[in-house]
N, C-alpha and C positions, 0 to 999 in steps of 0.2 A: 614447530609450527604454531604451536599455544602461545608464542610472542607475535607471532605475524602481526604488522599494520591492520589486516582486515580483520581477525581477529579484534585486538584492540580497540578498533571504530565499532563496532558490532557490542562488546563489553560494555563499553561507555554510552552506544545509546540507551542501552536498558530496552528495549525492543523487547515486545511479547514473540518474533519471529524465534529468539534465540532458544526458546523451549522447542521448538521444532526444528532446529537445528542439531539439537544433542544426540537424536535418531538418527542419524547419517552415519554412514562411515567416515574415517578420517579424512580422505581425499574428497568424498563430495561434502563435508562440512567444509573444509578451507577454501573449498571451490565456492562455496555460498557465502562464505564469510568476505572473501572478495568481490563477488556480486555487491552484496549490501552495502560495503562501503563503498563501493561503487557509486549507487545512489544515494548515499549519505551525504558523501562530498559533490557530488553534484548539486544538490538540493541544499545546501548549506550555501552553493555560492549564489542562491538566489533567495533564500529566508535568513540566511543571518547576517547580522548586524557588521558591517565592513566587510561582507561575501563579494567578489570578484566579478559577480554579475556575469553578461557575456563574454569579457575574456578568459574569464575561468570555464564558461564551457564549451569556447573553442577551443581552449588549451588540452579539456578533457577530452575532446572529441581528437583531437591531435593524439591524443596517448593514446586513444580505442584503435586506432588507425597503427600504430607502431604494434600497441598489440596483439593485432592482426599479422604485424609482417615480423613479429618475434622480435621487434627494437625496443621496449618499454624503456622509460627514462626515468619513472618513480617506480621508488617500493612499492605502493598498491598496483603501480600499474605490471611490476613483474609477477604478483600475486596473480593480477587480473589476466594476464598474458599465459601465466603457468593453466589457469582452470580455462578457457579457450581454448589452448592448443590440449585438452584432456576430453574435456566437452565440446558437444557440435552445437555452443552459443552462437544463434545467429545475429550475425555483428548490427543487424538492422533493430535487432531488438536495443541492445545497445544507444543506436544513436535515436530509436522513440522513447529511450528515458531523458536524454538531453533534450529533444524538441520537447517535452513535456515541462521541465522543468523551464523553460524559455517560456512557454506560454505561459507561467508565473511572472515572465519580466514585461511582460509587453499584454497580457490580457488580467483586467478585474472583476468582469461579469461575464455570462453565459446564458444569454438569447432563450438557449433551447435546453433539453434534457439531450437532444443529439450534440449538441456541443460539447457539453459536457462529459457524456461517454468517451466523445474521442480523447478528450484531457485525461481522463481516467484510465482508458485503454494505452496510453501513452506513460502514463508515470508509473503506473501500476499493474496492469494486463502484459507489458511486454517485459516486467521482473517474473512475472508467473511464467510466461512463456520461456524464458532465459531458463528459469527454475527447473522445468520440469526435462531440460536438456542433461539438468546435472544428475534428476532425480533417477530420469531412464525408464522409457515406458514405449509401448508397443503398439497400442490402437492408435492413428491420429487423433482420435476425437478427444484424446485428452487435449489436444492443444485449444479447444473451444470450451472445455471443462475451465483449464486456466485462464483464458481470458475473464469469463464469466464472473469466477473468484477474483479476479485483481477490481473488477470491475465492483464488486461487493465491498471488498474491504476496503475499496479507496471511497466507496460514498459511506460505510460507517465512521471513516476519517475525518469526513467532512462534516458529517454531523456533529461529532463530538470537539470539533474545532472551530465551530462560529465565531465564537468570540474572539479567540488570536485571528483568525482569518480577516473577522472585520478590522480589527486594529492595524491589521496594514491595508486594509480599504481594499480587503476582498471579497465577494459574495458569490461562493460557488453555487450555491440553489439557485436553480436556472431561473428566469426571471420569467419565462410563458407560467411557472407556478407562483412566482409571486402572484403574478395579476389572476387566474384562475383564482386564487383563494381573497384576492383582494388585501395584502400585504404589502404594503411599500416598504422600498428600500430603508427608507429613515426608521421605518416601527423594527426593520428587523434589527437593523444596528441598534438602532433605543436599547432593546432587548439584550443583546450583549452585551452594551453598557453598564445595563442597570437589573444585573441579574435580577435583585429581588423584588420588582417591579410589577404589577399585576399586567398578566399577560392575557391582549387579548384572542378573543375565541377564533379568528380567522391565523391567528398566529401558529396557534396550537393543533387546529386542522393542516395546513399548513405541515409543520414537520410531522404530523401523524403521518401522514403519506408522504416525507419522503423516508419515512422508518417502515414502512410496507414498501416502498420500491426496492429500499435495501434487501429486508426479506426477501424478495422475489426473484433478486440475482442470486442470492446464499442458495436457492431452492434448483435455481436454472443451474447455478455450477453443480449442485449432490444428482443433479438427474444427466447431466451431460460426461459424470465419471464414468468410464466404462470397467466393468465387474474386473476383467485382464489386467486393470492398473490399480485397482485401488492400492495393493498392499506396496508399489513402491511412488504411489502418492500420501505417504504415509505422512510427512512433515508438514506439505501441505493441507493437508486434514485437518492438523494438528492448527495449523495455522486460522483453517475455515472454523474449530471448534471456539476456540479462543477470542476470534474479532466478532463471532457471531456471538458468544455470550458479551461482547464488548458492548453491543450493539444492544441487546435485552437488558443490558444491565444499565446503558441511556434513556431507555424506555423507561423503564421500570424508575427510575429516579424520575419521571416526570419531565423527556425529555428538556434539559435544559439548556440553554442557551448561553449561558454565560455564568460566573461564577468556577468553583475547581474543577479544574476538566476530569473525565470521567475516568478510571482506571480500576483495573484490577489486581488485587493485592497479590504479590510470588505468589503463597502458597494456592489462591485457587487457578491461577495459571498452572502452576505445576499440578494441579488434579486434574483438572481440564485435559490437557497434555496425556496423564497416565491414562485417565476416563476414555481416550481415542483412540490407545493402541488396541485395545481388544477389538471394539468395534469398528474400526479398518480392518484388521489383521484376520482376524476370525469371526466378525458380525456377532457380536454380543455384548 
């Protein structure tokens, strides 16, 4: 199974996921590891360069569909079909990662911070919720734990992506906060442009809040775990520990806008990682 497709896509993204991934058993890591490329290759036919656009995600949505009924036609999709019929992946979640990734083809701005959530909740909330199918857990109220968290790590996403965002003439920061803080669209693109450009102070207020909105979800997911699940929301954790130091460590470099995008080196991933199992596991 360590050659599997999903496997493989998963390798090569270099994803800080795959350290919370190493926790799992075998069966629900290859179940995740299909998941992920799952939305890999979806997301690929709408962010890169000669991607398939909408017939690749009806094509996908075609395979999710055969999936369902045990006929898969690609490697990934027998991968995908095998953790389906193991897990109770509900197939909806599924097709809110294709809608999501569609409203990359056909939307570039976001009205509202509600608009926004639902993009969010769509490409990212409904991987968590898939997730936590594979992970296996007992209160429902995890299932509002994981939305919360997908909803966090896909706005630290977004922070730390202005720049490439803007370059394909995207702006996920809802626009009721551009004008609240008095930021045009032009100053923010400028900004990405021209990383080392003196930024002004409505700019800077501006992403300070949406760097405390992100906090605020991180906070709404650790209070919505229920005690019954933590320990086999373990990789998720792993995954909350990691995009939320993701997210402090964009802070703390003076939120930037443009210039190297923000990342953390293996080895503090991997302590990060280590640093969560106690404190899941046995609260220490």
């Amino acid at each position: 199974m360590t050659g599997s497709v999903g496997a493989r896509i998963t390798r090569r993204s270099k994803t800080s996921f795959s350290y919370a991934f190493r926790v799992l058993p075998a069966a629900k890591r290859h179940a995740l590891y299909a998941l992920y490329a799952f939305c890999r290759v979806v997301d690929d036919c709408v962010d890169e360069a000669g991607g398939e656009g909408e017939p690749g995600l009806r094509r996908w949505l075609e395979e999710v569909d055969r999936c369902y009924a045990g006929r898969p036609e690609t490697e990934l999709g027998r991968e995908l079909a095998q953790a389906v019929s193991r897990y109770p992946v509900p197939r909806g979640c599924l097709e809110d990662i294709v809608a999501g990734c569609r409203m990359d083809l056909v939307t570039r701005r976001y009205a509202s911070f509600a608009d926004l959530r639902l993009y969010c909740e769509r490409v990212a909330s409904a991987v968590g919720v898939a997730s936590i199918e594979i992970f296996g857990y007992r209160d429902p109220g995890t299932r509002a734990y994981a939305v919360e968290l997908g909803v966090a790590l896909q706005l630290t996403n977004i922070l730390r992506d202005i720049a490439p965002d803007a370059a394909r003439d995207r702006i996920y920061l809802p626009l009721e906060d551009l004008a609240r803080f008095g930021v045009t669209e032009a100053e923010l693109l400028r900004a990405a442009q021209e990383p080392g450009s003196p930024r002004p102070a409505p700019l800077a207020a501006l992403l300070a809040f949406q760097a405390e909105r992100a906090r605020t979800h991180y906070a709404s997911a650790a209070a919505r775990l229920p005690s019954s699940d933590r320990r086999s929301m373990l990789a998720a954790e792993i995954m909350h520990t990691v995009y939320r130091a993701l997210l402090e460590e964009w802070i703390r470099r003076g939120l930037p806008v443009g210039g190297p995008r923000v990342a953390l080196g293996r080895p503090r991933k991997a302590w990060l990682a280590l640093r969560a199992i106690p404190r899941v596991c046995w609260g220490v």
